[in-house]
matplotlib code that plots the C-alpha trace (Angstrom):
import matplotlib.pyplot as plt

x = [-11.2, -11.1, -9.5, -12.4, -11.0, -11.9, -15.5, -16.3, -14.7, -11.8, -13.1, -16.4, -14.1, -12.0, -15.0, -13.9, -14.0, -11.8, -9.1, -8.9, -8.3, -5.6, -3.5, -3.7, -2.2, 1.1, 2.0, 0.4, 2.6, 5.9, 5.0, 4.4, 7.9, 9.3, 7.7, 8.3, 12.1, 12.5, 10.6, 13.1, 16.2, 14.4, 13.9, 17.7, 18.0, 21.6, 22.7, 21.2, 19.0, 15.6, 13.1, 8.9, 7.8, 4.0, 2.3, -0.7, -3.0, -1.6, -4.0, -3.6, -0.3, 1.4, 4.2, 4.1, 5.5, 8.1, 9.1, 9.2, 11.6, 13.7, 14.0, 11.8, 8.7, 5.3, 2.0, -0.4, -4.0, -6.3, -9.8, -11.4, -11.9, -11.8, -8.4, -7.2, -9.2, -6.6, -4.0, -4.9, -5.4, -2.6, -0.4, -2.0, -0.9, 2.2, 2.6, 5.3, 4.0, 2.0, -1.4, -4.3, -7.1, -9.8, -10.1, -14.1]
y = [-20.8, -19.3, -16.0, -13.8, -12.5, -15.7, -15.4, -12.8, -10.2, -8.3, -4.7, -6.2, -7.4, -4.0, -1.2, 1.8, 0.0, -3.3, -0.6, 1.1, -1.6, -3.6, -0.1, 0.3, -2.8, -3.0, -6.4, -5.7, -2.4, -4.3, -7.4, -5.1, -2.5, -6.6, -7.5, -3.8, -4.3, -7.5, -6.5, -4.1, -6.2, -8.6, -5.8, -5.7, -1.6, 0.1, 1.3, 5.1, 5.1, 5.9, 3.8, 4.0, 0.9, -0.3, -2.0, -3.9, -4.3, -1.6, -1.4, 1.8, 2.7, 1.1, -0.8, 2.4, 4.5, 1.7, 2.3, 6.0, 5.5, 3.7, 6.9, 5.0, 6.7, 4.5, 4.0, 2.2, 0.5, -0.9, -3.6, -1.5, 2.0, 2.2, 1.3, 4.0, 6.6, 5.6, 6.0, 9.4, 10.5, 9.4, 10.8, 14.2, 14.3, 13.3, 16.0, 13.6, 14.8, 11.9, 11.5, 8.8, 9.9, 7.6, 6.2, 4.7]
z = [10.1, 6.3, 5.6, 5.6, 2.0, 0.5, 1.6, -1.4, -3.2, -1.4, -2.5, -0.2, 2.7, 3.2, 3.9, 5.5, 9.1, 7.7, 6.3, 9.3, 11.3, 8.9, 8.1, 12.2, 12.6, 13.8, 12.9, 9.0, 8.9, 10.1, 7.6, 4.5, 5.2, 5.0, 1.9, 0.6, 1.4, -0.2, -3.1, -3.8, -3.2, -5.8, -8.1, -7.5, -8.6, -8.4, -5.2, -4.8, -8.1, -8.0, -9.7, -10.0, -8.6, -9.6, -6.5, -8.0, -5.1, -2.7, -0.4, 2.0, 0.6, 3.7, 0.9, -0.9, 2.3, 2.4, -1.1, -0.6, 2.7, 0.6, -2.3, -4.5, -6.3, -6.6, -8.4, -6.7, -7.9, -5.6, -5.9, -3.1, -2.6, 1.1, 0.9, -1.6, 0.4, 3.3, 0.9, -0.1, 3.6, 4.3, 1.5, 2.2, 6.0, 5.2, 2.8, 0.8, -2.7, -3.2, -4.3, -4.6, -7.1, -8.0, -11.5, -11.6]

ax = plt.figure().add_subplot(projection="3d")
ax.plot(x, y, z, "-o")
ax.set_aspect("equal")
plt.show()
């Protein structure tokens, strides 16, 4: 079965209902804290600096949240709207001085 990504455009794909199922998702939260985490060992930053980190397609923010557990700051841009609004939901209950505005 094709991804259903590749059937048109992503920012088509992840509607309000497709980003709150993926960001819900436990195995997509553990597998993007992974890729998070070796992003930054890539990135290869000294030991307690912190850095700004762009993530280019960063969905709901759930690689951002594993930057900012690991003292990192972060930018994030986004193809589809519904995404971002989950980022910026979520920045606000968490109250970690992020925020998500949208650029159209």
């Amino acid at each position: 079965m094709p991804r259903p990504e590749a059937s048109g455009p992503p920012a088509n794909y992840y509607d309000a209902t497709e980003a709150a199922k993926y960001t819900s998702s436990s195995r997509i939260i553990r597998v993007q804290a992974e890729i998070a985490a070796r992003c930054v060992e890539l990135l290869n930053f000294p030991a307690g600096a912190r850095r700004l980190v762009v993530d280019v397609g960063c969905g709901s923010g759930l690689s951002g949240a594993a930057l900012e557990r690991a003292g990192h700051a972060w930018v994030g841009c986004d193809v589809s709207r519904d995404m971002l609004r989950v980022a910026a939901r979520r920045a606000a209950r968490d109250d970690d001085g992020g925020e998500a505005e949208d650029m159209d």
